[in-house]
N, C-alpha and C positions, 0 to 999 in steps of 0.2 A: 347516742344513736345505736338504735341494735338491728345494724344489719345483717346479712348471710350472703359473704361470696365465695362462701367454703362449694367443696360438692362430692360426697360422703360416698358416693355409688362409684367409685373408682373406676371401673373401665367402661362405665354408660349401658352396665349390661340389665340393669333393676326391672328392664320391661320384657325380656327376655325369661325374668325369673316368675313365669307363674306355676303358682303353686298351690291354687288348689281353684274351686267354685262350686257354687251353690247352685241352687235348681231357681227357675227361676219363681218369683210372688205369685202365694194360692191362698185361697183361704186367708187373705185379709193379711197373711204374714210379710210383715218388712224386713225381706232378707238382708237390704245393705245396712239398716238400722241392727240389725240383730248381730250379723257380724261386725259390727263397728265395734259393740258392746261385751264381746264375748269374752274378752279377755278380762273381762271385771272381777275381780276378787274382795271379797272381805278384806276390810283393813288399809284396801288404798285411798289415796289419796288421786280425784281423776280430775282431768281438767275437761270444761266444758268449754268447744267452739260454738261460733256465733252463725248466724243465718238458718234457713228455710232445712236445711239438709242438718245441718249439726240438731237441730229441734227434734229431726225423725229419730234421730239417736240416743236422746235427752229423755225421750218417752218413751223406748225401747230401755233404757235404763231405768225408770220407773218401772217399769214391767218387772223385771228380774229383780228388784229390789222387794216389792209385792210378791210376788213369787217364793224368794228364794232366800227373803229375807237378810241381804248382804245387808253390812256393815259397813258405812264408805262414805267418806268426804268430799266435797266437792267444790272447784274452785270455777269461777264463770272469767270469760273474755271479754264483756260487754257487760255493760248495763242492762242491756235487751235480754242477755242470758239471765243473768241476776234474776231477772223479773220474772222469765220465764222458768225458771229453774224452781224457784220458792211456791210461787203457784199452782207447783205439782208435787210440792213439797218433798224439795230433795235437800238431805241436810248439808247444808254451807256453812264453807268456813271463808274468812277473809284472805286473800291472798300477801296481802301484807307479811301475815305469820305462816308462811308457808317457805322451807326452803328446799321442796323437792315435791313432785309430782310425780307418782306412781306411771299414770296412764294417761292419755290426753286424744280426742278426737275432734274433730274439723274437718269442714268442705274445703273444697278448693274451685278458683275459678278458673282454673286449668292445669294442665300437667303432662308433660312431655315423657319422653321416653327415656330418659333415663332421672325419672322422680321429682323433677325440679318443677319449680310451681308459680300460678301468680294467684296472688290475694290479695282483698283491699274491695270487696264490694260492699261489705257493709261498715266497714269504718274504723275498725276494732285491729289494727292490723299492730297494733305497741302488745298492748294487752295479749295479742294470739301469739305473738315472737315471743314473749318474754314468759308464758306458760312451757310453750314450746322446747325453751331455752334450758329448762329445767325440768323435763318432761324426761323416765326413764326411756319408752315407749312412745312413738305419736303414728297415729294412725289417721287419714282423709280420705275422703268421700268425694266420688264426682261421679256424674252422669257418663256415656262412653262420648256425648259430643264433645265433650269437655277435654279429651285426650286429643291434642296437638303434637303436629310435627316440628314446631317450635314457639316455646312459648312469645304472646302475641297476635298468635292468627287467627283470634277472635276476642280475645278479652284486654283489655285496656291496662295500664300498668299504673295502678293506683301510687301515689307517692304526698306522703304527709309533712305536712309543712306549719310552721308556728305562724301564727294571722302577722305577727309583727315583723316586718319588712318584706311582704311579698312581693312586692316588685322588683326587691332587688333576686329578692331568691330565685323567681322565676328568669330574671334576666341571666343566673347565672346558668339556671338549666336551659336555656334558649342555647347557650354556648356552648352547651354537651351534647347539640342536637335533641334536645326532648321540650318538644311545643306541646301543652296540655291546655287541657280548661278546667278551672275549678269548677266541682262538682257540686249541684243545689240538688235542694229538695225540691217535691213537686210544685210548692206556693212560690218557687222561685226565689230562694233562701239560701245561702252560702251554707252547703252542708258543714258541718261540726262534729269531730268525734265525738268520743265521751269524755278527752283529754282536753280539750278545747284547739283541737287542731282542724287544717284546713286541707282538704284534700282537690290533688290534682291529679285528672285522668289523662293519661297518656299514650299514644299510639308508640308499640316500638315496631321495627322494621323485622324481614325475616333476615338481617345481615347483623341485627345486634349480638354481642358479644356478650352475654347477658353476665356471668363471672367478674366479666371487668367492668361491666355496668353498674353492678350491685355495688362493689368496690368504690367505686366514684361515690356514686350516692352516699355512702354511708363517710363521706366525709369534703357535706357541701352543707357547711354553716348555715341553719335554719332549716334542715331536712331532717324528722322526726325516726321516719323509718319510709317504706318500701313494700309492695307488694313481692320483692321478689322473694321467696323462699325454696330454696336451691338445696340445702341439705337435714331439712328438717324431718321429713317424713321417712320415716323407718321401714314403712305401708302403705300402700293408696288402695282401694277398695272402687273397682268400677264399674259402673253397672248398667245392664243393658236396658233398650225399651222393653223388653220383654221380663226385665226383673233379674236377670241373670249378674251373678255377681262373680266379678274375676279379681283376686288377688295377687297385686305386684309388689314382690318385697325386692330390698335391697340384696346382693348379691350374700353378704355376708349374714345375713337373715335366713337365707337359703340352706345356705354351708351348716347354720346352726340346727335345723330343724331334721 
């Protein structure tokens, strides 16, 4: 189980800490793609997140590779990344042989005010912890609707689970208060990660205690992982409808720069 009920931002000040922004999109440029990517150097090793928004990133890092000619490895969260990633031809390495990552970028489907997150829309949520986990640096992407006053007040709390004994597994999160529904594809298909796991969407309340939450989860026999991630991001990058992009680091992020 690789959960996270750490919470790295110490005194909840991470959103308080902005520290810088761009102008907003002109001229075709994708500023939160470009800032995602900026920190890219020769030599590292980056990890790619999965979904619609890590993709804008994905090709913003072709860009500067074309460009600028970097030198850089790269490891995918998904299968869907994989695919997408080789098709644009960025050179991959297998994550198997990989025991540290440079840099790593990723969307989120939300994110609170002091960093903490929920993930789990595209399915990929073992694969993005366990990059993450070994990530010196992790930077994510959201929209500004995307910033909640507590995580849940609009995104669902994905939670992965192995297909073999769902019922009881579910019965025993019925007993932690978290009533979900397994998540299908449009043909009406029991969605599957790329792990062969079984994902259930969950409503939390705005009274969850999401710390102790996380903590439960990551030790109820038959629960894979969790959309919660609470101290993974170093960075969130937010950005507005107008293009404008606001940078929130963590407090000690700050202090550094």
């Amino acid at each position: 189980m690789f959960g996270s009920s750490g919470n790295r931002s110490g005194n909840g000040s991470g959103w308080d800490a902005l520290a810088s922004s761009t102008g907003p999109a002109s001229g075709g440029v994708d500023h939160l793609a470009a800032a995602a990517v900026a920190r890219v150097e020769s030599g590292m090793i980056v990890g790619l997140g999965t979904g619609r928004t890590a993709n804008r990133a994905i090709r913003a890092l072709v860009e500067r590779i074309r460009v600028e000619r970097l030198d850089i490895d790269c490891v995918a969260s998904s299968l869907a990344t994989q695919t997408f990633a080789q098709e644009l031809r960025l050179p991959m390495v297998t994550f198997d042989n990989v025991e540290q990552v440079d840099y790593s970028f990723d969307g989120a489907a939300e994110v609170d005010t002091q960093l903490r997150m929920l993930k789990g829309h595209h399915g990929a949520l073992t694969r993005q912890r366990l990059i993450a986990a070994v990530s010196k640096y992790n930077i994510y992407m959201a929209g500004e609707d995307k910033v909640v006053p507590h995580l849940g007040a609009k995104a669902l709390l994905a939670v992965t689970i192995i297909p073999f004994g769902i019922t009881s597994i579910r019965n025993r999160l019925r007993d932690m208060g978290l009533s979900g529904v397994v998540r299908r594809t449009l043909d009406g298909e029991t969605f599957m990660t790329d792990g062969g796991g079984v994902v259930l969407d969950i409503r939390l309340s705005e009274a969850s205690n999401v710390e102790e939450l996380a903590m439960n989860l990551d030790h109820v026999a038959g629960v894979v992982d969790h959309g919660l991630f609470l101290d993974e991001a170093d960075e969130v990058l937010v950005e507005s409808k107008s293009g404008e992009v606001r940078r929130l680091l963590r407090p000690e992020h700050v202090e550094a720069q």
